[in-house]
Each structure stands twice: as structure tokens, then as C-alpha cells.
N, C-alpha and C positions, 0 to 999 in steps of 0.2 A: 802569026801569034801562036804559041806555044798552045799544048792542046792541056797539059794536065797542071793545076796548082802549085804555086811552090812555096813552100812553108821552108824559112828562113830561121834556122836555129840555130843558138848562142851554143857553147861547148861546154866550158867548165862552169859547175852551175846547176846547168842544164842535160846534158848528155850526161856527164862525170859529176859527180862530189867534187868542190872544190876545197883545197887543203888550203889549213891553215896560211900558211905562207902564199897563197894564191899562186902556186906555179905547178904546173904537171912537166917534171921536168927528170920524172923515173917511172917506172912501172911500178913501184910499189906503192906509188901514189895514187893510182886509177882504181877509182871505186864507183861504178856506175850506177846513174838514179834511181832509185824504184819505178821499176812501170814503163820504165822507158821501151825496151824490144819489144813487147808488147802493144806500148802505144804508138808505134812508130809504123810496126809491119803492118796495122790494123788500118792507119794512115793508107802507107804506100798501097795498100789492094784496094783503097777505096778514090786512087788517083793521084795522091798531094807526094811531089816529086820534092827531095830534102835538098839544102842548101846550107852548109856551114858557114858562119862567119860569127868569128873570133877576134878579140885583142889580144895579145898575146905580149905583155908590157916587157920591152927591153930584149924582143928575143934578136940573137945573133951576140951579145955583148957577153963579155968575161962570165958574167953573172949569170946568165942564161943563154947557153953554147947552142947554136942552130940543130948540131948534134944530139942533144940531150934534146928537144923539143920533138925532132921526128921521129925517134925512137918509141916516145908515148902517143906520138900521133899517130903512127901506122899501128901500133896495138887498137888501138882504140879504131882504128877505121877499119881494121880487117877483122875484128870482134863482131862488129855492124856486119860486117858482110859475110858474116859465117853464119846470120840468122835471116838470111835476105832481104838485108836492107842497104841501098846504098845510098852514094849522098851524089850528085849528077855534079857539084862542083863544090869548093873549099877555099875559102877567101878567110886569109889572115892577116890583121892591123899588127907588125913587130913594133911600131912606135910605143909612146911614154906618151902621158896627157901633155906634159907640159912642151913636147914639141909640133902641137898645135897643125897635125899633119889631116889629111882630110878623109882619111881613109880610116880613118878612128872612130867606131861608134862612140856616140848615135849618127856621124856624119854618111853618107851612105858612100861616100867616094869608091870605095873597094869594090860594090856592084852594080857599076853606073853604066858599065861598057855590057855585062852580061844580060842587063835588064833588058838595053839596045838589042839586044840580038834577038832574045826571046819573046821579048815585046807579049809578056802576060797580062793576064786580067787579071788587074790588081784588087779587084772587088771580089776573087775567089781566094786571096792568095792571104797568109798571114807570119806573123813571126814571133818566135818562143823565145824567152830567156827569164832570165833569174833578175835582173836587173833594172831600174831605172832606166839606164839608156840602152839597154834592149829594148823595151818596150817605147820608149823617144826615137830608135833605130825605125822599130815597125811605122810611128807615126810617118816618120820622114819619109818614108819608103812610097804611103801612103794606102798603109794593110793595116788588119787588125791586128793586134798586141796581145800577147797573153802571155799569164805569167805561169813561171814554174821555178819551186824551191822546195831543197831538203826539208827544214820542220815550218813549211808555210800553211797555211788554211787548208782545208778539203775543197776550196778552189784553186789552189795553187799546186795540185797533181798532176799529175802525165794521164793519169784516166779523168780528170776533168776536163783537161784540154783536148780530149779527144771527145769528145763528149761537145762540147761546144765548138769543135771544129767541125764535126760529123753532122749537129742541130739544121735540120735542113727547112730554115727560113728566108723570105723575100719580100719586100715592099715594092711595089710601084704605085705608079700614079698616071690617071689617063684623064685628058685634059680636053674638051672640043666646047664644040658651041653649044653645047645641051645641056651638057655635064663638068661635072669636077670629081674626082672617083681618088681616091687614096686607100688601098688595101696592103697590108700586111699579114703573113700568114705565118706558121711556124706546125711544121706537121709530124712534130717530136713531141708536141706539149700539147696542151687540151686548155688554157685560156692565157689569156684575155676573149674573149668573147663579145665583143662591142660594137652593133651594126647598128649605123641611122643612117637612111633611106629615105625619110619622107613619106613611106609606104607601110605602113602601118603589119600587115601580111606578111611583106616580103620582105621585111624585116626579119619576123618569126621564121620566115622560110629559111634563109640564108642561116640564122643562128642553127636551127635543128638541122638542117646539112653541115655545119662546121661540130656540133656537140655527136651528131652519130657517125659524122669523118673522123672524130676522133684528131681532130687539127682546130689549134687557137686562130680566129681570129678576127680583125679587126677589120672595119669598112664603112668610110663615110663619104655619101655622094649628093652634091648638092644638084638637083636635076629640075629640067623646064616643066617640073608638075604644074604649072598651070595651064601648059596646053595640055599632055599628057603624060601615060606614066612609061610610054612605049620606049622612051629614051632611056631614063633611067635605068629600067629591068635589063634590056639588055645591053646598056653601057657595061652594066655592075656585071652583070656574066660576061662578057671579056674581059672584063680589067682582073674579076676573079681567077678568070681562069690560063690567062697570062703568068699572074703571080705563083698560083701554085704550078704550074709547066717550071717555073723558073725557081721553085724550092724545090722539086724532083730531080732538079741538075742531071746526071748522065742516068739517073733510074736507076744504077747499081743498086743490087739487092732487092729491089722492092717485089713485093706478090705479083705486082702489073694485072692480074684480073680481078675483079668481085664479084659474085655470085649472092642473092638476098630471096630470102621467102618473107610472106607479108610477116608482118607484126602491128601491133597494135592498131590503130583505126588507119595502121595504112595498108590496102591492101595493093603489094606490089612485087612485080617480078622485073628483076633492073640485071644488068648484065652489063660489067665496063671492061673493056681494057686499054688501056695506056700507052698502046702501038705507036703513039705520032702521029697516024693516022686518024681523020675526023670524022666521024660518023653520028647523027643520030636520029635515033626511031621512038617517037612518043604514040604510045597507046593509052587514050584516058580519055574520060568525060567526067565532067561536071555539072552537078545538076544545078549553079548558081552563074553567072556573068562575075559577080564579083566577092573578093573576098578579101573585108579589111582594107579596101581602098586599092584592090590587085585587081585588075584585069584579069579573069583563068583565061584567055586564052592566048593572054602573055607565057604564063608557065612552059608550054610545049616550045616556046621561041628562045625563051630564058635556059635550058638546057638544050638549044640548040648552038647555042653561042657559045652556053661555054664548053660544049665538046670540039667546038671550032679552035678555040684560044686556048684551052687545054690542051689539045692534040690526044683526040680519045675518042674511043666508038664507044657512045651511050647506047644500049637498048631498052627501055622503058616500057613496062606496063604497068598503069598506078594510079591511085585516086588518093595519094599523099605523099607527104617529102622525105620521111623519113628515108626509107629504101634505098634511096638514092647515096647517100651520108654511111650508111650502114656497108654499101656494096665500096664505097670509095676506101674507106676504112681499110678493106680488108688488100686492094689495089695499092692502097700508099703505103701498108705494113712492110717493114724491111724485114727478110726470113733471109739474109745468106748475103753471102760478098758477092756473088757471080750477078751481070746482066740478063735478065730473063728471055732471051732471044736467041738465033744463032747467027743474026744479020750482021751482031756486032754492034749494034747503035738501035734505041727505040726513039 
């Protein structure tokens, strides 16, 4: 399997303004998108390897001389590559719709043998264009779809698409004989906010870690509370922190440490980073057994789990939850394109 993303983009439209007559078939036709080098090289340093594919109606015919096509195509591909960006491959449909050929978006025919080879994760991978069956193209593929057009919405830019290709969220779901757990996270945005537990606390708990992470999200688990609460708590912190491992993707960019002084009624000193490596150290007491239908001596277990599932060395000292949410915040902030290591991989 291929190691980096690839985002499959349409040409004219898309990369280019497309002229009236729908043919780039001179150089003085090629007028390229707003946004575009910019959103592209911001892409490529952040992983997502480019992929052209084009219909290109009737090329090689009287009308449109194979000639006249490559001439605007190598402009336009060595333009890309004089701001360092390139495209690792280039697939173009010369058919007409009505000759009903299979390599014609939205058919995927033209990257069916390439897909075979590189055999990606198509649940990272997505594809841009201007059209309809551009985006029927990305269904077929079996990626997500985004659109981009000259005078379209402020969702239909090249810096929104990048923007929601960059959005670094994840759902799963973890499933056994105690529990039933579904989380979604999204660690670009700050809600949805929606935790049912069963657990009245640790409900509260979980929100005020996700409100001072500074990360939306969601989590509902249906747990064997009537024997105890020991399942649920730390089902929810693996499943939690699976999910967010799996919105961090390769960690490009991110702070990777957090550092917190107490605040408010919590007094806490928390120390995280994001090594991949699992680590954790709880210092606290409590002067109650329970709190809101929580176990406290679940708490020290419940971030013990998720620095397991997370792949993170907690250091904990605290008699509240905030610290915790506050130090991650500042560990999931992205400050820069570089990996924060020199292993090469966190």
C-alpha cells in the first residue's frame, strides 16, 4: 500500500479556467485558478500526492490535433513544477460522451490498473473538480468529492478545499460484550459537543476535556452499568483515544507536547507528548469514592487507557480535569509543516 494520499484532480475547471469553447488547445488560453499553487504545495508538504485525470473530448481529431493539446499540456505541467509541485501520474479520456468508452468520467476505467498497483487508502484519499461527474468520478472511486469553481460559493475555493482536506477528523466504533462506544472527533473545530455515558460525571469529564482540548466531540456508549461503571470508563478511553490517534494521522505539524499550570478549582501540573509511545503517571487524591455516579478511582485508569490508545506519555498531577484538555490543546495545535521528531515517524 502506497504510504501518502492521493488526491485525484480534474484539469480544466479546476487547475485552469476553462474557455469558453471548452478546449485548451493554445497557450493563450491557459489562465490558471485562483489559489490553486498555493493550495496545492500546502497539500503536497502535508502528504497528498496529485493525480490528473481529464476528458479531453475528441482529442487527436481534425478538430482537436494531439499536437495542439500537448503543447498546453506541458505548459501547464512544467508551470506546476517550477513552484514544486508535481503530479506522480496523468490519465486522459481523448473520447466524446457519445462513444460510450469506459475510461470517461465519471467511469473510473483510465485508473483502475494504477489504483492496482498502489493499492491506497482510499478513506484518506479524495478528488477535486469543477463538475458533476467529477465529483460522481470521486464517488465511483469510492473517495470523497469536492468541489472547486471560478465564480462558485466560498466553498467551492481551492483554500476551502484545502481546509477541509487538511480538517483533521475520525469516527470509530468499538464494540464488545460490555459496551457499544461510537466517537467522532474533529480537532480543527470546537463542536459538536455531545457525550451520553450513563455516567452522569464522566460525562462532564469527557466534555471539559474535549471544550479545553479545544477539539469537538461526539460520544455515545451504551455500557453493563448495572454491574459496574468499570467497563464503560475505560471502554470510552480507548475508543476515545483510538479516534483521536487516528485524526493526528502522521502528526505533521502539530506542537506534540503540552505543558499546564493549575487553573481554576483545578489544581494541576499535566505534561503530555505524542511520542507513540505510552506512558502514564497519575498523582491525585480524592477526598470522596464517588462523584456523580463515577467511581474516582476509575479516573487514574480512565487516563491510563487512553494514553495506551492514544500512544502518549501522560504525566499527571491533579485534583481536576480541566489540565488535562488544556495541556492536549496545546500538543494537537498545528504551529508548522515539519514533523516534530527526527526519527522521522511519531
Amino acid at each position: 500500500m502506497s504510504d501518502g494520499a492521493l488526491l485525484f484532480v480534474d484539469r480544466d475547471g479546476t487547475l485552469v479556467e476553462e474557455p469558453d469553447d471548452q478546449q485548451i488547445d493554445s497557450l493563450a488560453k491557459i489562465r490558471f485558478m485562483p489559489g490553486v499553487f498555493a493550495a496545492l504545495a500546502q497539500l503536497r508538504r502535508h502528504g497528498y500526492r496529485l493525480v490528473m485525470v481529464t476528458n479531453q473530448d475528441g482529442l487527436g481529431t481534425p478538430a482537436y490535433p494531439q499536437s495542439d493539446f500537448a503543447l498546453a499540456q506541458q505548459f501547464i505541467i512544467d508551470t506546476f513544477a517550477s513552484q514544486g509541485i508535481h503530479f506522480e501520474a496523468v490519465f486522459v479520456c481523448p473520447h466524446l460522451y457519445s462513444e460510450g468508452c469506459e475510461c470517461r468520467k465519471p467511469r473510473t476505467g483510465l485508473v483502475q490498473q494504477f489504483l492496482r498497483e498502489e493499492a491506497p487508502d482510499l478513506a484518506r484519499c479524495a478528488g477535486i473538480g469543477d463538475r458533476p461527474t467529477d465529483l460522481q468520478f470521486a464517488s465511483n472511486l469510492g473517495v470523497r468529492g469536492l468541489r472547486v469553481q471560478r465564480h462558485g460559493t466560498d466553498e467551492e475555493t481551492w483554500e476551502a478545499a484545502v481546509r477541509e482536506l487538511m480538517a483533521r477528523r475520525a469516527h470509530s466504533t468499538r464494540k464488545t460484550r460490555e459496551t457499544d462506544i461510537e466517537v467522532r472527533v474533529g480537532l480543527d473545530e470546537t463542536a459538536p459537543l455531545q457525550i451520553a455515558t450513563g455516567i452522569g460525571f464522566f460525562d462532564h469529564m469527557l466534555e471539559q476535556l474535549a471544550k479545553h482540548g479545544g477539539f469537538a466531540l461526539e460520544l455515545r456508549c451504551r455500557g453493563d452499568l448495572q454491574i459496574d461503571e468499570h467497563h464503560t470508563v475505560e471502554d470510552c478511553a480507548l475508543a476515545l483515544g483510538e479516534t483521536l490517534r487516528h485524526a493526528l494521522g502522521k502528526k505533521t505539524g502539530i506542537g506534540r507536547y503540552g505543558f499546564v499550570l493549575p487553573m481554576d478549582e483545578a489544581q494541576a501540573r499535566v505534561a503530555i507528548d505524542l511520542s507513540g509511545r505510552a506512558l502514564a503517571k497519575f498523582d491525585g487524591a480524592f477526598n470522596r469514592e464517588q462523584v456523580g455516579g463515577l467511581p474516582t478511582e476509575l479516573v487514574p485508569h480512565f487516563f491510563r487507557s487512553l494514553a495506551d490508545a492514544l500512544g502518549a506519555a501522560i504525566h499527571i498531577s491533579i485534583t481536576g480535569e480541566k489540565g488535562v484538555g488544556r495541556a492536549l490543546r496545546q500538543a494537537f495545535r498545528r504551529d508548522g509543516d515539519e514533523l516534530p521528531t527526527t526519527k522521522g515517524v511519531l
